[in-house]
N, C-alpha and C positions, 0 to 999 in steps of 0.2 A: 504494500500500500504506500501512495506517496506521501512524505509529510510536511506539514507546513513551512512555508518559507515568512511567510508575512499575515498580522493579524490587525486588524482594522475597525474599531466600531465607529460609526459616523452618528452620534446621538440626533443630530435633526433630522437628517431622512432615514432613521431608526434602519439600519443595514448594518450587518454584521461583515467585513467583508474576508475573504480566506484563500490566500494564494496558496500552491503548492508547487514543490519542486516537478512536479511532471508540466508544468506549463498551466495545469489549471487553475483558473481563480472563480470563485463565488460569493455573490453578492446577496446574504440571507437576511430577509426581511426577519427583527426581532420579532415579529406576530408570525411567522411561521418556525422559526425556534421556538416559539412558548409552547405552540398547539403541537409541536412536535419532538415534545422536552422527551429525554430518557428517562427520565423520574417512575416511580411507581406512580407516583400521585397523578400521571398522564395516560402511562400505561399502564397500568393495575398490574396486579402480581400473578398475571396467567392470561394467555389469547383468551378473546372476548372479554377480557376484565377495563378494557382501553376507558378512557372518560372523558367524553367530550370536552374538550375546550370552548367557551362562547365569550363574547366578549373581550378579546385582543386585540383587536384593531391598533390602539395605543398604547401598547404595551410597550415600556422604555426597558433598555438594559442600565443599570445601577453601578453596576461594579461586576469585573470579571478575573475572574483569579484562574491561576494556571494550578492544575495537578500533577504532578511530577511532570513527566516528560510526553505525557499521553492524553491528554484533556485539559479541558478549560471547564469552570465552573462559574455561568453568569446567574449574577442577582437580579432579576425582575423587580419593575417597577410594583408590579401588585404582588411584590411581597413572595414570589418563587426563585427557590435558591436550591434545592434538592435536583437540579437534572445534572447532572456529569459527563459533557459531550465531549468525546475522544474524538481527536483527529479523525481516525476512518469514521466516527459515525456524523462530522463536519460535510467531510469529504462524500459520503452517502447521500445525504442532504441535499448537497450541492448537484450532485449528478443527478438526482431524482426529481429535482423540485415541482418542477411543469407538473408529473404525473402524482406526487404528492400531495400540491396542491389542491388539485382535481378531487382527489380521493377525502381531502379536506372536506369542501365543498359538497359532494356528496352527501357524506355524513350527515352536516349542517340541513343539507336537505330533508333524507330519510326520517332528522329530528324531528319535523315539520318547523325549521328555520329557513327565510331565504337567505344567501351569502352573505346581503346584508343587514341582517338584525340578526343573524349570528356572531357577526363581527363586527356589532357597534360595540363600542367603547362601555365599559363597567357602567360606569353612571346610566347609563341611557337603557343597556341593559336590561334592568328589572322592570322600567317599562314596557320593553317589548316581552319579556317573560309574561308579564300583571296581563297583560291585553292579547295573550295568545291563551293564557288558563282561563280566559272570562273575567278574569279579576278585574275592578273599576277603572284601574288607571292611576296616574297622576291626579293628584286629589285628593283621592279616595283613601290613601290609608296603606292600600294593596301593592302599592310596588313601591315603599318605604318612607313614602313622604308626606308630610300632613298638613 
């Protein structure tokens, strides 16, 4: 596997970016690192156990620490700090994303979300939650504000 040559966060167009000594680089949107964190708390502790991610859209990276010689450990703006992404699963990332993406999206779908009110921002969120369960809305109590 190749390994990094250069590591890059660009905090205002929230991009992660990751060269590699075979010539490739990858430019990872932090909302598809978060939705696609190694963590259990992403992927549960067994196929089929995965857990949606909603709400990333603005998800910032905070601070990014290296593990030894084989991963990087980013802290999330909403407070996720438990994923431990290894070069090759960077570099996986990278190769895959388009069809990642998709498969993102999908999901998002299947949950009865469209892309976008799956992927509006925390706040806004539990509005579209509130008004997809029937709950009153903004206003009302139901989707946390009064």
């Amino acid at each position: 596997m190749p390994h990094p040559t250069e590591l890059t966060v660009h905090q205002k167009s929230r991009v992660l970016d990751v060269a590699y000594d075979d010539g490739s680089a990858f430019s990872l949107p932090f909302e598809y690192l978060r939705v696609y964190s190694p963590s259990a708390e992403v992927k549960g502790h067994g196929p089929g156990q995965e857990v949606l991610q909603l709400g990333k859209r603005e998800v910032g990276i905070a601070d990014v620490e290296q593990v030894g010689n084989y991963a990087i450990k980013p802290t999330f703006s909403d407070g996720h700090d438990t994923g431990i992404f290894s070069w090759d699963y960077l570099y996986e990332l990278g190769r895959s994303q388009e069809s990642l993406w998709k498969q993102y999206v999908a999901r998002l779908q299947a949950a009865g979300y469209d892309e976008e009110s799956g992927r509006a921002p925390v706040t806004q969120f539990a509005q579209v939650a509130a008004a997809k369960s029937g709950g009153g809305g903004c206003g009302s109590g139901s989707c946390g504000c009064k």
